[in-house]
C-alpha positions in Angstrom: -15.9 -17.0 -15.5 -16.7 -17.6 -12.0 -13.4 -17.0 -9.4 -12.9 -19.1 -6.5 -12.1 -16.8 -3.1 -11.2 -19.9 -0.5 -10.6 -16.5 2.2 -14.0 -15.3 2.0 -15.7 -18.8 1.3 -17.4 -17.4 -2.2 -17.0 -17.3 -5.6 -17.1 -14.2 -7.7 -17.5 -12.8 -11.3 -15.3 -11.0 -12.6 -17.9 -8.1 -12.8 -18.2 -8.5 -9.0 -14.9 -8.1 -8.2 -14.5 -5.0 -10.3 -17.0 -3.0 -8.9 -15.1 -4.0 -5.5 -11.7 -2.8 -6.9 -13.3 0.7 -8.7 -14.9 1.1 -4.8 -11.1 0.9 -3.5 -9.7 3.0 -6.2 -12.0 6.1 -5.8 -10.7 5.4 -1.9 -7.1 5.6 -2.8 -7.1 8.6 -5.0 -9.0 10.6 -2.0 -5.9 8.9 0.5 -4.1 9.9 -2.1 -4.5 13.5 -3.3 -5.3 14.4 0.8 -3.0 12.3 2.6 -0.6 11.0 0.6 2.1 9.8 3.2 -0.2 8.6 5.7 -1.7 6.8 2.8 1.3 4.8 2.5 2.3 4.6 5.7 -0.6 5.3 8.4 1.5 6.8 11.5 1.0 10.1 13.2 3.5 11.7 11.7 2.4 11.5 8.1 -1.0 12.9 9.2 -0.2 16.4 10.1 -2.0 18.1 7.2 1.5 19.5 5.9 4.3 18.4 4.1 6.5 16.2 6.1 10.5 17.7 6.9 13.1 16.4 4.9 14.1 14.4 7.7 10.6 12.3 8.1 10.7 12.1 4.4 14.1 10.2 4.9 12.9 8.1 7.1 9.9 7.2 5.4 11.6 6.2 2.2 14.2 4.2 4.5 11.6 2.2 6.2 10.1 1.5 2.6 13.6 0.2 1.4 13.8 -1.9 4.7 10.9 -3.5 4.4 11.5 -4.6 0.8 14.6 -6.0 2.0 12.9 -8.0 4.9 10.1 -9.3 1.5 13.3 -10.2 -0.7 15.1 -11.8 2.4 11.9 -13.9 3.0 12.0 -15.0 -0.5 15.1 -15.8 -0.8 16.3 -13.3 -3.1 18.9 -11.3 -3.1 18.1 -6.9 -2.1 19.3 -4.4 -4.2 21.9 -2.3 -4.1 21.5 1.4 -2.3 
C-alpha cells in the first residue's frame, strides 16, 4: 500500500514511513533520557541540566493542563475536571 502525503506532495510506503518514525524514536528516547522536560517543553528553564524546583515542575504540568483545555475548547468539548 502506497500512502498519499498531500503536505509534502509524495506518496509513501508504509516501509518508508517507518524507517522515518524509527529515525524520530531513537531521537526522542535521547530527548528523552537527557532532557526530559525540555523535551516536552523546549524553554530555558527545562534545560538546565538538573532537575527542575518543585515550583517549575508546577508550572510545567499547569501549562500542560492549559493547553489541553484550549485543544478541548477548540473542539468543542467539554475540559476535565482538576
Amino acid at each position: 500500500r502506497v500512502y498519499d502525503v498531500p503536505q509534502c506532495g509524495a506518496a509513501y510506503t508504509l516501509a518508508q514511513l517507518q524507517n522515518v518514525f524509527a529515525a524520530h524514536a531513537v531521537e526522542w528516547n535521547l530527548m528523552g533520557r537527557d532532557r526530559p522536560w525540555w523535551s516536552v517543553l523546549s524553554v530555558a528553564e527545562y534545560d538546565q541540566g538538573t532537575a527542575p524546583s518543585e515550583n517549575t515542575i508546577r508550572t510545567f504540568y499547569e501549562s500542560g493542563r492549559k493547553h489541553v483545555d484550549r485543544v478541548l475548547a477548540d473542539l468543542n468539548l467539554a475540559p476535565p475536571l482538576h
